[in-house]
C-alpha positions as CSV (number, residue, x, y, z in Angstrom):
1,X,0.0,0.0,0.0
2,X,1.3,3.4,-1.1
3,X,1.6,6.4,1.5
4,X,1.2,9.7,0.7
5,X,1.3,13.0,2.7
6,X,-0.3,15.3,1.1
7,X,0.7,19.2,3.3
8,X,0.0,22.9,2.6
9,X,3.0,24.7,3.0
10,X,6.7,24.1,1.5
11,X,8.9,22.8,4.3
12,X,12.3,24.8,5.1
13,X,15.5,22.8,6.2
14,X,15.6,22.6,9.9
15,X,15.3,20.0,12.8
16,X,10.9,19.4,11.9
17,X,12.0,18.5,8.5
18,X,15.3,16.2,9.3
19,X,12.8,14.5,11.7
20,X,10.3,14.0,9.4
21,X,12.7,12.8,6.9
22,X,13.6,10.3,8.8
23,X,10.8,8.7,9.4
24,X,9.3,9.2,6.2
25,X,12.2,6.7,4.4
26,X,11.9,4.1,7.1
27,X,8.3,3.0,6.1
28,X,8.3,0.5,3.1
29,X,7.8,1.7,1.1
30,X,8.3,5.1,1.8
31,X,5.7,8.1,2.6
32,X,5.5,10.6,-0.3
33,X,4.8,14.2,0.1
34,X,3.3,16.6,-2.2
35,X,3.3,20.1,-0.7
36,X,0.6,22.3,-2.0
37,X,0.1,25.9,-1.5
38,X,-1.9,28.9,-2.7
39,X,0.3,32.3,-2.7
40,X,-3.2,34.6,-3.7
41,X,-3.9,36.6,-0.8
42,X,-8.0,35.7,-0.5
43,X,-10.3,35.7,2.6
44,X,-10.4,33.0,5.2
45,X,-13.5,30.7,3.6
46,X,-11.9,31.1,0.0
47,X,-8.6,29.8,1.2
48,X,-9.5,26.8,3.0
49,X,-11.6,26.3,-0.2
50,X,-8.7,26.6,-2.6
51,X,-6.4,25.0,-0.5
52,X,-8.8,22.0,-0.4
53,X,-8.8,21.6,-3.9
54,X,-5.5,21.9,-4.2
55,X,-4.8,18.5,-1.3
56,X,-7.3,16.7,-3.5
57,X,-6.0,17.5,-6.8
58,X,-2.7,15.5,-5.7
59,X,-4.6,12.4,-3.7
60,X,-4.3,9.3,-6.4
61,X,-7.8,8.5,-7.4
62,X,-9.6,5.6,-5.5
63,X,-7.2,6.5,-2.5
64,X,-8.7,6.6,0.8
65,X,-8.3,10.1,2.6
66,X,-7.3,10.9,6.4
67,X,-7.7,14.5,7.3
68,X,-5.3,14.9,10.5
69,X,-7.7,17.4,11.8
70,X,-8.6,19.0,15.3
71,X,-12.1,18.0,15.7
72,X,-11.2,14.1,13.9
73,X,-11.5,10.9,16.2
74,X,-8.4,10.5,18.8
75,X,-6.8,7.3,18.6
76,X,-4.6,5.5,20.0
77,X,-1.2,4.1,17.6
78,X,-2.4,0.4,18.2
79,X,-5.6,1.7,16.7
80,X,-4.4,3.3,13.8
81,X,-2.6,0.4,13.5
82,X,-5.5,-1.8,13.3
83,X,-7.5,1.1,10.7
84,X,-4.2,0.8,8.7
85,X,-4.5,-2.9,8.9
86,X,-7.9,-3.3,7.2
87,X,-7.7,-1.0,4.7
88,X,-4.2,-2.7,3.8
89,X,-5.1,-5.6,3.9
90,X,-8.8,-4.8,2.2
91,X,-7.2,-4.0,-1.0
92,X,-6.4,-0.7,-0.7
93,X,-3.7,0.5,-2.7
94,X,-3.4,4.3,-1.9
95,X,-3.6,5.7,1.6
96,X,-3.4,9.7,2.0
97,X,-3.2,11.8,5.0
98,X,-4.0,15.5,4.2
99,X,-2.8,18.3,6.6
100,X,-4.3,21.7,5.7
101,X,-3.5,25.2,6.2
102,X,-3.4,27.6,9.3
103,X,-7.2,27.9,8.9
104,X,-7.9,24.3,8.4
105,X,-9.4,22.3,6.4
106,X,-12.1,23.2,3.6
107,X,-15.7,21.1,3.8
108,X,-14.0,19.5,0.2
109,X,-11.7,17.9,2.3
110,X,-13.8,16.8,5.6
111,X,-16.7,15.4,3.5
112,X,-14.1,13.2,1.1
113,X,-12.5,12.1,4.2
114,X,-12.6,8.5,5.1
115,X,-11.3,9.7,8.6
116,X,-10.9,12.2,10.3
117,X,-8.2,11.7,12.8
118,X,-7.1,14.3,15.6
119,X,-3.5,14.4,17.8
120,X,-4.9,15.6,20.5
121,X,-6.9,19.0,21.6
122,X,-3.9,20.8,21.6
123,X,-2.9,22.7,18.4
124,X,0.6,21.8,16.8
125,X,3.4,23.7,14.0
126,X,2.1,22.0,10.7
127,X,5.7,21.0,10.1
128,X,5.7,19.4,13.6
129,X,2.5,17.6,13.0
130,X,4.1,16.2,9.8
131,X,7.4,14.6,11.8
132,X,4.4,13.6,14.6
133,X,2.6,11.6,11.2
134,X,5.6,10.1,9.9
135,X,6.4,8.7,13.3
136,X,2.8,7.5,13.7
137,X,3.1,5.4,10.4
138,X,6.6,3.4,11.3
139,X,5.2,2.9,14.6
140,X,2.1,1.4,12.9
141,X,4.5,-0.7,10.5
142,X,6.1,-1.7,14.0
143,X,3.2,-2.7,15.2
144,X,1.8,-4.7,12.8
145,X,5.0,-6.4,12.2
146,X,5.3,-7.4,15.6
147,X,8.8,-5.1,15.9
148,X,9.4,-4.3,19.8
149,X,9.4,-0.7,18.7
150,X,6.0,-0.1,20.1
151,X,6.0,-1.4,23.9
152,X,2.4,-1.6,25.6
């Protein structure tokens, strides 16, 4: 099953995107990013709607879409473990987590959602939450591969 990450905003070289780097090659295979990002200066509502389209215009068709977003279901990584496990091994070829803007996500991108899946009430950098996602994903790899990486 193909990963993709699928971000507004262009990351900058630092420590967020070393760490995201890092676990991104780890998974097998690895997590892709596309980095979208609209430079027009418009109102609040019309750039959560453009930046919507924009996250779906790069998620491979037939893919099934997770919006990390604040108000999505909290979970714990042995249950997004077990989420990642049935659509794996339900046939799913294309898995894409979405992370939107500063303003969040457009209603394009919450009602195409198969999930949507929170880190927690507290709010995060967006290049922060990426690192955080990456992470998530090995650990669910570790997980389902039995690895001691993940200790209960």
């Amino acid at each position: 099953m193909r990963l993709l990450l699928a971000a507004v905003g262009k990351a900058k070289a630092g420590p967020e995107l070393d760490l995201f780097s890092q676990y991104a090659k780890r998974l097998s295979p690895p997590l892709g990013l596309r980095e979208v990002e609209e430079k027009r200066p418009l109102a609040s509502a019309q750039l959560k709607a453009r930046e919507a389209e924009l996250l779906l215009a790069v998620v491979p068709s037939g893919a099934v879409v997770v919006a990390l977003d604040e108000r999505g279901k909290d979970m714990t990584s042995p249950e997004l473990a077990e989420k990642i496990r049935g659509w794996r091994d339900g046939g799913t070829q294309d898995l894409a987590f979405l992370i939107g803007g500063a303003d969040g996500h457009g209603d394009m991108v919450r009602a195409r959602a198969d999930l949507l899946l929170s880190f927690g009430r507290l709010t995060w950098p967006h290049m922060l939450v990426r690192a955080l996602l990456a992470e998530q994903l090995w650990r669910s790899q570790a997980i389902l591969a039995g690895h001691p990486y993940h200790r209960t």
